[in-house]
N, C-alpha and C positions, 0 to 999 in steps of 0.2 A: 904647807901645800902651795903649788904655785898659784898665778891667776889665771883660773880658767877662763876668763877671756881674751887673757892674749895668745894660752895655748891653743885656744880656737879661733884667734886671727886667722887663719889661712880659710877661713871658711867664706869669709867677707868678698864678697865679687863673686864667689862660683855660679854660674847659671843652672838652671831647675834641671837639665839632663844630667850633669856633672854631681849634683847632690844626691839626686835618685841613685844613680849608680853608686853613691858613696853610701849610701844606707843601704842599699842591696848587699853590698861588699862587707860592711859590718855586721848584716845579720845573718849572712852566713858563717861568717869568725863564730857570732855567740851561737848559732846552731849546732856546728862541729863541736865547740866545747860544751855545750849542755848534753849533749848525745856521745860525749861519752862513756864510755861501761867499761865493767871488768878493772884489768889492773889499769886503764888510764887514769882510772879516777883518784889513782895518788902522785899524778905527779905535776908538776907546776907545768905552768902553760904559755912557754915565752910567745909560740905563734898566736895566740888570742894578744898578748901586750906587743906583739907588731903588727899588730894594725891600725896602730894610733901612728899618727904623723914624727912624731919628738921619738927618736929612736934612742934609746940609751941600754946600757950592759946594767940593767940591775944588780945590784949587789945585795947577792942572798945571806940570813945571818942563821946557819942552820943549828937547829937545836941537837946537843949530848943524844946520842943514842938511846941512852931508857928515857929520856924525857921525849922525843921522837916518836919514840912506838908506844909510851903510851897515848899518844897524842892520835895515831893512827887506829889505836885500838877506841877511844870514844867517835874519832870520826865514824869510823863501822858500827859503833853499837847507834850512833845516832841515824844511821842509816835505817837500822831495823827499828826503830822509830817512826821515822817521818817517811819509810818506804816500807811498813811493811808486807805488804804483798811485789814486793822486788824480785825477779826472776835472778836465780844463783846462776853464778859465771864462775864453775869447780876446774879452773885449771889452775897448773903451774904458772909463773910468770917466766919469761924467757928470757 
């Protein structure tokens, strides 16, 4: 893992307006990703990881198909867990 202090070098000298508006701008990233529902909730989320300053092409290492969807299927079941009064979102995806 790098060092989080130098990837947060850029933050050294910013003035208090400049900050503010950079935390406004971040918690609206993590607002649009927490709020998401229905089918968004399975897919990664490059625009939440650009809004960090170090912009890089991650490289995804995707899992075998039945290894996948089982994987999607405890996601779901852990939902009706830790959500279960969750309002159902019964469509197709498109």
């Amino acid at each position: 893992m790098a060092d989080l202090h130098i990837q947060d070098a850029d933050l050294e000298g910013k003035d208090y307006e400049w900050l503010l508006a950079e935390v406004k701008r971040l918690r609206q990233g993590i607002r649009q990703h927490r709020d998401s529902t229905g089918h968004n909730l399975c897919w990664h989320h490059p625009a939440l990881w650009g809004l960090l300053p170090e912009k890089i092409n991650p490289e995804a290492a995707v899992p075998p198909w039945e290894k996948f969807m089982a994987g999607c299927i405890r996601y779901r079941a852990s939902l009706d867990k830790e959500l279960p009064g969750a309002l159902v979102h019964d469509s197709e995806y498109q």
